[in-house]
Backbone as numpy.savetxt, mean C-alpha at the origin, in Angstrom:
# Nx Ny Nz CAx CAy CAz Cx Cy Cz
-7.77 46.04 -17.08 -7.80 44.93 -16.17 -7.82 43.65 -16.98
-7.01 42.63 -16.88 -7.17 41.30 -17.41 -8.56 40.60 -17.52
-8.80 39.92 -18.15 -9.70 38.99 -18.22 -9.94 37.64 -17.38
-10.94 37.28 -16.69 -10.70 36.13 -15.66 -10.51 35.16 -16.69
-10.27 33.97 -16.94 -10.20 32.91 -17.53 -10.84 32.17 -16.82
-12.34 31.99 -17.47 -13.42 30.92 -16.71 -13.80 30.52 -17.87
-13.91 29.33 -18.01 -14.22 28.29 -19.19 -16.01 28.79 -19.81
-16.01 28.67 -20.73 -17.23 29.19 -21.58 -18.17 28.28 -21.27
-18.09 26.98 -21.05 -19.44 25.95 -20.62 -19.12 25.51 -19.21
-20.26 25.23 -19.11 -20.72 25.48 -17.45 -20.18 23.64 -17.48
-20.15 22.72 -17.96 -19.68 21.86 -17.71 -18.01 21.54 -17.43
-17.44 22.13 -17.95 -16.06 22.82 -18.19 -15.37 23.64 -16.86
-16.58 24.40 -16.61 -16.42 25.12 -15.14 -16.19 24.40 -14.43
-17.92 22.85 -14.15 -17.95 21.82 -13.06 -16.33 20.88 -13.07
-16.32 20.73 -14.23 -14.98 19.82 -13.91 -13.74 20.57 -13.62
-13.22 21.39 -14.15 -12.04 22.32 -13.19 -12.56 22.41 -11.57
-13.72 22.83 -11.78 -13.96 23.14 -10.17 -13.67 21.90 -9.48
-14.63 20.59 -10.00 -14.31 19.35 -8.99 -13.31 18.50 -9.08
-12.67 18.84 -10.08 -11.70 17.83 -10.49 -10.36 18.97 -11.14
-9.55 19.53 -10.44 -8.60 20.81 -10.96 -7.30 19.86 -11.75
-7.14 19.01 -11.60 -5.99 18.30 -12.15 -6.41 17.36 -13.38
-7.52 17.45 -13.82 -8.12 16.91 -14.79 -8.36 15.13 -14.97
-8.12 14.67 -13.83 -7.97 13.30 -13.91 -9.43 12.73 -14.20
-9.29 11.82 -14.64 -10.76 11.20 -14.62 -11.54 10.69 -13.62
-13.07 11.11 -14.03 -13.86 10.60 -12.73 -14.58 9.61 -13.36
-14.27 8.33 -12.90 -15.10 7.35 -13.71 -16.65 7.47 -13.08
-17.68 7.70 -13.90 -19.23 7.36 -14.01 -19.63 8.67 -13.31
-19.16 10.18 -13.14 -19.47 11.18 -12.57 -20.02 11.82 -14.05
-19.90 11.60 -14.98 -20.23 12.40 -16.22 -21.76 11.35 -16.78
-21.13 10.53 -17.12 -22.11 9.62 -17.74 -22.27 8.24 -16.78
-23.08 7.74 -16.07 -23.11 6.96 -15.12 -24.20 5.65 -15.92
-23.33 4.74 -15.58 -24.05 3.32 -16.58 -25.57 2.75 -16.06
-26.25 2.90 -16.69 -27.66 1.67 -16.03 -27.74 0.53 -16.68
-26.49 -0.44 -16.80 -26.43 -1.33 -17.46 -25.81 -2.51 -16.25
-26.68 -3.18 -15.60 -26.25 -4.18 -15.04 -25.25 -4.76 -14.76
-25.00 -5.24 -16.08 -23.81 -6.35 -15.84 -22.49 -5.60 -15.84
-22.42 -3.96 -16.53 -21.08 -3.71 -16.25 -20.87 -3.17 -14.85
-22.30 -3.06 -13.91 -21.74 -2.44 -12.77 -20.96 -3.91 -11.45
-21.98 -4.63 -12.34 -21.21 -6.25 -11.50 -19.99 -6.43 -11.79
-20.01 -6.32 -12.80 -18.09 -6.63 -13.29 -17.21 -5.75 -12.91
-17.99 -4.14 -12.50 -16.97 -3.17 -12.05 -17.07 -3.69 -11.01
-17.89 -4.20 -9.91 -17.96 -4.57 -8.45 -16.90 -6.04 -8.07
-16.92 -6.98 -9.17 -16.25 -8.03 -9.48 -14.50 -7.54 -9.63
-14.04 -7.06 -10.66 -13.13 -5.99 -10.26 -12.25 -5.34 -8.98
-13.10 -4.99 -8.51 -13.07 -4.03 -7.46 -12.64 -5.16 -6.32
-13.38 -5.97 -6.43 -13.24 -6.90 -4.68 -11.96 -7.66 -5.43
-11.35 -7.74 -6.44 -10.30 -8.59 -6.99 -9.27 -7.41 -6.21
-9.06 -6.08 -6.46 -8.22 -5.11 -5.92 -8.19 -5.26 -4.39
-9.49 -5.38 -3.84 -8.96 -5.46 -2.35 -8.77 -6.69 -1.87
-8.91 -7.44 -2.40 -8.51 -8.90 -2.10 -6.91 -9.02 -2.33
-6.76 -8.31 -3.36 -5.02 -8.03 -3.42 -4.25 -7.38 -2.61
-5.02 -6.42 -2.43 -4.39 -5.11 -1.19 -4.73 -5.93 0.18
-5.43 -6.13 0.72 -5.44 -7.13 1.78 -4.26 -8.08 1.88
-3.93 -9.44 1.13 -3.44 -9.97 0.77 -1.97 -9.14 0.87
-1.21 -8.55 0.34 0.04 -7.75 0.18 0.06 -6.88 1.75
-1.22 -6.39 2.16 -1.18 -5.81 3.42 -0.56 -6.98 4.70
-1.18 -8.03 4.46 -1.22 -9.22 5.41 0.43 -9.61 5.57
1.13 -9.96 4.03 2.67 -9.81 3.81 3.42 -8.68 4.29
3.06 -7.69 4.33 4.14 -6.40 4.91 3.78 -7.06 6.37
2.64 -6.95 6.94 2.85 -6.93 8.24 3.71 -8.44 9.27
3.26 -9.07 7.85 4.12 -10.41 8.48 5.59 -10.44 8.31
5.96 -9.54 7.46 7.74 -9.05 7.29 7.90 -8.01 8.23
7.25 -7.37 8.86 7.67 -6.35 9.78 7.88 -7.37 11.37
6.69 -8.43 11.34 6.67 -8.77 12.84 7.88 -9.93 12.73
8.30 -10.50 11.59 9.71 -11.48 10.91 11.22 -10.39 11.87
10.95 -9.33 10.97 11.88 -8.19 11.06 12.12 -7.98 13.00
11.23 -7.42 13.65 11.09 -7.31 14.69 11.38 -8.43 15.79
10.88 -9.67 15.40 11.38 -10.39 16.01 13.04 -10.61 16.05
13.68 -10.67 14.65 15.03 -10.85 14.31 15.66 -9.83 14.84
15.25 -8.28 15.45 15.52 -7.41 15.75 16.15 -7.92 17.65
14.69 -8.29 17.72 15.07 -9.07 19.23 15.78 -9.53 19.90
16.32 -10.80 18.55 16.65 -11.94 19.09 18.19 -11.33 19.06
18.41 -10.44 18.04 20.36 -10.12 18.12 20.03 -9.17 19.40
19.22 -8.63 19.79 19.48 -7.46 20.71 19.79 -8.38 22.32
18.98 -9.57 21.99 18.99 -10.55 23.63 20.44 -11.51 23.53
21.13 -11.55 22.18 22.17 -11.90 21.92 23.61 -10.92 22.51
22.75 -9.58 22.43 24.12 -8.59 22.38 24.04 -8.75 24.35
22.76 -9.17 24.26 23.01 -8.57 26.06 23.54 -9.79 26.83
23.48 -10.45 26.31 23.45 -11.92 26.86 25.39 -12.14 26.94
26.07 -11.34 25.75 27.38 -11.28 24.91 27.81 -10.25 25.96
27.11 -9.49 26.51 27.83 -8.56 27.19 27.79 -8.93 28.66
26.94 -9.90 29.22 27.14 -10.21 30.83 27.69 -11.12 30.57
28.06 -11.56 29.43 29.44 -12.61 29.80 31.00 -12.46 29.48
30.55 -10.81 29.38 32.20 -10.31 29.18 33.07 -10.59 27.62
32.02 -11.34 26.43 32.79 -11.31 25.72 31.77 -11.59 24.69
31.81 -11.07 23.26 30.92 -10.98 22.11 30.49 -12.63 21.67
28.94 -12.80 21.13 29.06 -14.16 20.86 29.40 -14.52 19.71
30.27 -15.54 19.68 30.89 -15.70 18.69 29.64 -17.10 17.93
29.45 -17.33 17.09 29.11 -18.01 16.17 29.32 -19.78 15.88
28.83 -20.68 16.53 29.50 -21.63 16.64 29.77 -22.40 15.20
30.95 -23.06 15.17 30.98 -23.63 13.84 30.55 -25.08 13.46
29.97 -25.10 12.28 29.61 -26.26 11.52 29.72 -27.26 12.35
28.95 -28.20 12.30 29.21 -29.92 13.04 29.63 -30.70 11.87
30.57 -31.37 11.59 31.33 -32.44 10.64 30.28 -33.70 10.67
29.10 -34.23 9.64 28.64 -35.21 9.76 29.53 -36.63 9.88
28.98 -37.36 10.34 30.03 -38.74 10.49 29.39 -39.80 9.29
């Protein structure tokens, strides 16, 4: 019968077990009691969602941009079609 392949230290075990893709867990191993770096990680941190917020706020204001522009050709097409003929585009005014 084969051999299981289970890691020889029990710490080795914990991290395959909680973490199978090996990525890092920041402060799950060794966790800081040092003040100022947990402020600066917290300082940090609100800089990321202040960004993600921020970029969130832009998509949604390009979607409701989008949607509206979606509208306005669709009230164009209907508007083009009860009058029996596509709207055509008016041209340039010649300043005087």
């Amino acid at each position: 019968m084969a051999e299981q392949d289970f890691p020889k230290e029990w710490f080795d075990f914990m991290q395959k077990m909680w973490n199978p893709l090996s990525f890092p867990l920041p402060g799950m191993i060794t966790p800081t009691v040092d003040v100022g770096e947990i402020d600066k990680k917290i300082g940090e941190l609100k800089s990321v969602e202040t960004w993600l917020t921020m970029n969130t706020g832009f998509v949604q204001m390009t979607i409701k941009t989008l949607e509206m522009q979606k509208a306005a050709l669709e009230s164009l097409r209907v508007a083009g079609e009860a009058t029996g003929k596509p709207p055509q585009p008016e041209p340039p005014k010649e300043k005087k």
